[in-house]
C-alpha positions as CSV (number, residue, x, y, z in Angstrom):
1,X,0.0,0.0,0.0
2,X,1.1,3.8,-0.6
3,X,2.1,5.8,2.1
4,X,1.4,8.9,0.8
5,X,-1.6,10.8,1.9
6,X,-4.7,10.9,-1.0
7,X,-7.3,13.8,-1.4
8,X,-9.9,11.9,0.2
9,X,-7.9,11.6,3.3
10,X,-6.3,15.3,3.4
11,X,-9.8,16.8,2.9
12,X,-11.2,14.9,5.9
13,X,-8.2,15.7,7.9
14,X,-8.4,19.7,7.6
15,X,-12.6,19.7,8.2
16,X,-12.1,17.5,11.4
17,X,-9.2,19.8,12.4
18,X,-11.6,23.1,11.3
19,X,-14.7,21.2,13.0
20,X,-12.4,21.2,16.1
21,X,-10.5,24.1,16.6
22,X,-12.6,26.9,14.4
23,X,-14.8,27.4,17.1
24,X,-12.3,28.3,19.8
25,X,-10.8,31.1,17.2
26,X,-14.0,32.5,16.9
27,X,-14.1,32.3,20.8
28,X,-10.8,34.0,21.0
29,X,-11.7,36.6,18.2
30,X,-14.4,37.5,19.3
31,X,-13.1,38.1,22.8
32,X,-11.5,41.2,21.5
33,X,-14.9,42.5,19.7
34,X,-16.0,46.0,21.0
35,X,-19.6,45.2,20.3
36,X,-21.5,43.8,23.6
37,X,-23.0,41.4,20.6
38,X,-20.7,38.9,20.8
39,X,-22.3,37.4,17.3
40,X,-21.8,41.5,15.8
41,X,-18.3,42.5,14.8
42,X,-17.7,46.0,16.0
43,X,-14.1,46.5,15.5
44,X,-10.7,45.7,17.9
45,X,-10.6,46.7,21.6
46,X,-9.8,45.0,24.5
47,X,-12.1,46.5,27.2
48,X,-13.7,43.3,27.9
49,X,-10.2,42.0,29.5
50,X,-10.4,45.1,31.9
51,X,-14.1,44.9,32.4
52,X,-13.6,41.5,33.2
53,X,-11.0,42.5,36.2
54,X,-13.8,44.2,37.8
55,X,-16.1,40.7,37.5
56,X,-15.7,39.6,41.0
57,X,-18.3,36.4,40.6
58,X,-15.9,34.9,37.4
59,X,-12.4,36.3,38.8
60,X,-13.6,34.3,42.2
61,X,-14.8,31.5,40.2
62,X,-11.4,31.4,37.8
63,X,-9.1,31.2,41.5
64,X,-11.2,28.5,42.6
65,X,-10.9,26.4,39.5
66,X,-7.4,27.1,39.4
67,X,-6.7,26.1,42.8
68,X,-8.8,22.8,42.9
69,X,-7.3,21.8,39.7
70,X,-3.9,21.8,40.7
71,X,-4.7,20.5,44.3
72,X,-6.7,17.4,42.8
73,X,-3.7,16.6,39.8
74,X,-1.3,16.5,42.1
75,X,-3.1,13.8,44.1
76,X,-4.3,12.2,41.6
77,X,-0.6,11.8,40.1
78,X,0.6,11.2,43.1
79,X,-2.0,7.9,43.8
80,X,-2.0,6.8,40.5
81,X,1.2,6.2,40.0
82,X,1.1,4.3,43.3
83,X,-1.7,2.5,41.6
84,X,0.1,1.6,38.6
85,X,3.3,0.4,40.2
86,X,1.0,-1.9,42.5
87,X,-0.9,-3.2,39.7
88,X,2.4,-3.6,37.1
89,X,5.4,-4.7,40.1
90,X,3.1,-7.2,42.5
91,X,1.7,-9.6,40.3
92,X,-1.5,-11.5,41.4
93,X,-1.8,-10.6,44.7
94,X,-5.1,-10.6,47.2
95,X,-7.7,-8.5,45.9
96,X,-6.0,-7.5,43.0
97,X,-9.1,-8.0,40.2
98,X,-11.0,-5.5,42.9
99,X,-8.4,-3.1,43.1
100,X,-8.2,-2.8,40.0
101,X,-11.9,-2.4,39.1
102,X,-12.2,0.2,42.1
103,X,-9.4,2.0,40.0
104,X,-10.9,2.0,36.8
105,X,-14.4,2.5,37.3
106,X,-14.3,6.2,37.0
107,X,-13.5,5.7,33.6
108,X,-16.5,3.6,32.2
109,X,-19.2,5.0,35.0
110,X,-21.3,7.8,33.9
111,X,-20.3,11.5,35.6
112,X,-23.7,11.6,36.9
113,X,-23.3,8.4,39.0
114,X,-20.3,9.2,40.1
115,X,-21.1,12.9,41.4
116,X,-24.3,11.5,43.0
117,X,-22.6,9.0,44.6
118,X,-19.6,11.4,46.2
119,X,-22.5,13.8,47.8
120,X,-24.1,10.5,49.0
121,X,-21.2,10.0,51.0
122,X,-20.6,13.5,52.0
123,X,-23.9,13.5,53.3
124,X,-23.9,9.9,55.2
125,X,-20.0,11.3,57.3
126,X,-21.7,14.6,58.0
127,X,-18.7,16.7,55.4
128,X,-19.7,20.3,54.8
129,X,-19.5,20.5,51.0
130,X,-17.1,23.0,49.3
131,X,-13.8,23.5,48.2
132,X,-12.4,20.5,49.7
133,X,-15.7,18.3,49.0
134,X,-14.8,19.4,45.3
135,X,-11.3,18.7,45.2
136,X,-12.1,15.0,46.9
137,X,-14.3,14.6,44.0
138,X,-11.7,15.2,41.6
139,X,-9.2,13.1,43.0
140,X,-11.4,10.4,42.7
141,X,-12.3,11.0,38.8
142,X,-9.0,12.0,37.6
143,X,-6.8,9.3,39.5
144,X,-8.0,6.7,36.8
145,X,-6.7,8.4,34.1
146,X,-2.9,9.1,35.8
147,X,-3.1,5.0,36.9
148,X,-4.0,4.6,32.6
149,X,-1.4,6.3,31.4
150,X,1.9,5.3,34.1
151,X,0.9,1.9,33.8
152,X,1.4,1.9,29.8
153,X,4.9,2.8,30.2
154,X,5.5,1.0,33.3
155,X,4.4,-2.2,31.3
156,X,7.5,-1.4,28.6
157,X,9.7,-0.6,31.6
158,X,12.9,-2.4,31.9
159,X,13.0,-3.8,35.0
160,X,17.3,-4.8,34.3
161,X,17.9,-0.6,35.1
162,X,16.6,-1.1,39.1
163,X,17.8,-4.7,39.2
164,X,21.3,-3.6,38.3
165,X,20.9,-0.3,40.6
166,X,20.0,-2.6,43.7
167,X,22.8,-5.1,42.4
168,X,24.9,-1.9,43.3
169,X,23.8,-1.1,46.1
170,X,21.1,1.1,46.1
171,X,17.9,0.9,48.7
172,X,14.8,-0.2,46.6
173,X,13.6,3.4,47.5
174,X,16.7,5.5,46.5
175,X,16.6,2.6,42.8
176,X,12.3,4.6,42.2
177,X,13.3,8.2,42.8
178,X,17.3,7.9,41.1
179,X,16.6,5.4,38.2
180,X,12.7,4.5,38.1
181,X,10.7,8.2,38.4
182,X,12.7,9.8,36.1
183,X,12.7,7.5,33.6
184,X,8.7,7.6,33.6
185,X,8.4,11.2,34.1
186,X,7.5,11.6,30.8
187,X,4.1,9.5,31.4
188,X,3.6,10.8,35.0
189,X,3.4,14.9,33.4
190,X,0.9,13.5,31.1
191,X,-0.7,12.0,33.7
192,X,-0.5,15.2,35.5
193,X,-1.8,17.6,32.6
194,X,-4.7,15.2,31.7
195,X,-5.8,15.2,35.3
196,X,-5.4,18.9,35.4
197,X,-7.3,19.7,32.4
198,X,-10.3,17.1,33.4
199,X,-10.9,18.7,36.6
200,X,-10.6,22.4,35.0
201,X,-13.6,21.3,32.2
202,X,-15.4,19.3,35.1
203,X,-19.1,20.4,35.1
204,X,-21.1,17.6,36.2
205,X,-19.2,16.4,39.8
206,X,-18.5,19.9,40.7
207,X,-22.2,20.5,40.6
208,X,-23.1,17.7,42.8
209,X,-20.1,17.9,45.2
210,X,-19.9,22.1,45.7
211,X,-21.1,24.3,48.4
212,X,-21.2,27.9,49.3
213,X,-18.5,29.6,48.5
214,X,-17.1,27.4,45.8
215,X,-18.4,27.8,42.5
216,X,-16.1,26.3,39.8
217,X,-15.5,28.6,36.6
218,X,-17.6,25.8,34.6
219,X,-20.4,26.3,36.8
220,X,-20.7,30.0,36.6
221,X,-20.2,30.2,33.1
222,X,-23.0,27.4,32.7
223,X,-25.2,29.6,34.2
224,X,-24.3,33.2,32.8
225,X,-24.7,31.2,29.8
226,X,-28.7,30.0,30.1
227,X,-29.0,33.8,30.3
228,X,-26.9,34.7,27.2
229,X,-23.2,34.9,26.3
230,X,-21.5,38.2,27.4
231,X,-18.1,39.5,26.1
232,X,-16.6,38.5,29.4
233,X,-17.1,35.1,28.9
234,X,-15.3,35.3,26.0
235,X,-12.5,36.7,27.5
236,X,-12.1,34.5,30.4
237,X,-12.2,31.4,28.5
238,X,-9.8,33.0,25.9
239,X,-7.7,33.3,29.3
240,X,-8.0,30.1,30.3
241,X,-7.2,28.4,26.5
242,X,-3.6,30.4,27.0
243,X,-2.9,28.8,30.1
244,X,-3.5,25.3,29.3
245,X,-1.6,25.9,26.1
246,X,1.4,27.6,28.0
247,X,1.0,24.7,30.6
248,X,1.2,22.1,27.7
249,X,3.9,23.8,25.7
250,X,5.8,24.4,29.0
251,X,5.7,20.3,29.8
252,X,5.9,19.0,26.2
253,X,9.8,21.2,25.6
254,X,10.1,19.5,29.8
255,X,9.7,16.0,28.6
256,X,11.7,16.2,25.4
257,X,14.5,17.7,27.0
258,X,14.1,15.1,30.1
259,X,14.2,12.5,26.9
260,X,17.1,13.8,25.1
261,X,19.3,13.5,28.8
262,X,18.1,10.0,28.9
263,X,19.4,9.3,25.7
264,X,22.7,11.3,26.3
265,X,22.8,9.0,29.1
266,X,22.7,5.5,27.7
267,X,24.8,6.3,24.8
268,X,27.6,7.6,27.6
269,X,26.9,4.5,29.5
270,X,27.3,2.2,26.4
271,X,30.4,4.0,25.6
């Protein structure tokens, strides 16, 4: 078969990309529209962007996403790559086929369930719901994903680096954090930036699991929204598009470099 790319398949390449990422330019474009019509063109100005500084309700409601988001990752990152070393390192040991379904589950079971079942609890061990109800709540959803994606490299791991760093003399400890962790990094900032960016677009748990005095940024917008899209909306999100992207630029040139050391590494030590 022919490698090269035929019309068919270009043409359906650029309208999913344009299906996808149009929409977000408009968003961004029309962030910088003078017009309180966000569908009416008006010319450039950015006074939404300063208008928006004066939006206490969303600049409350950005901090609090922000901050539950990173709190939650880091968790999450943190437990699931527990998760995936138990699951990959300790073969088939007691309660292993319910460990791992109690991991997983998040992924297949619908938001709704899940959310409903969180406040459930919170409700049965008497847990005021708020910021840290949220941030529970996203722990619990996101850890799945960081488990997912550390246990796909772990499972191409080789295990002969630690076995000849404890042959050595290293603790089993010292062999994770000198020869182990940074050799799945890469995996464990994905982890990390998929976890972060599922509990910044969460809508559906945050609902269910939030109290006074913690409204996510979803959840205001969501309801600004029902009422009609204002320019500060679109400059918020626009906001919010150019952090994820500097956050995802910022860890992509991390793990590449990270990769290119590794490299460096082996070559030096096969030399």
């Amino acid at each position: 078969m022919s490698g090269r790319l035929s019309w068919f398949n270009v043409t359906a390449l650029v309208l999913g990309f344009a299906f996808l990422y149009i929409p977000i330019l408009l968003l961004v474009l029309y962030s910088f529209n003078a017009s309180r019509l966000v569908t009416v063109w008006a010319g450039f100005s950015t006074q939404w962007y300063a208008s928006l500084l004066e939006n206490d309700q969303l600049l409350d409601a950005f901090w609090v996403t922000l901050r539950v988001a990173f709190l939650s990752s880091l968790a999450a990152t943190v437990l699931g790559t527990m998760a995936a070393l138990a699951l990959t390192r300790y073969g088939r040991f007691f309660g292993r086929t319910l460990f791992s379904g109690m991991t997983y589950a998040p992924l297949v079971m619908p938001e709704v369930i899940t959310g409903l079942s969180l406040l459930l609890l919170f409700v049965a061990v008497g847990m005021e719901r708020g910021f840290w109800t949220i941030t529970l709540a996203h722990i619990t959803f996101t850890m799945c994903f960081v488990a997912v994606v550390v246990q796909s490299r772990l499972v191409t791991f080789d295990r002969a680096l630690e076995e000849a760093a404890q042959d050595l003399g290293c603790p089993p400890v010292k062999t994770f954090f000198v020869v182990t962790l940074p050799l799945i990094l890469p995996a464990v900032v994905s982890g990390f930036m998929l976890a972060f960016t599922l509990s910044m677009d969460d809508l559906v748990i945050a609902s269910f699991t939030t109290g006074p005095g913690a409204t996510t940024l979803p959840m205001r917008i969501y309801s600004q929204v029902r009422l009609g899209v204002t320019p500060e909306i679109n400059a918020i999100c626009t906001i919010l598009i150019g952090i994820i992207a500097v956050v995802v630029l910022a860890a992509s040139i991390l793990t590449k470099r990270q990769e290119a050391q590794r490299r460096r590494e082996e070559q030096a030590a096969l030399r």
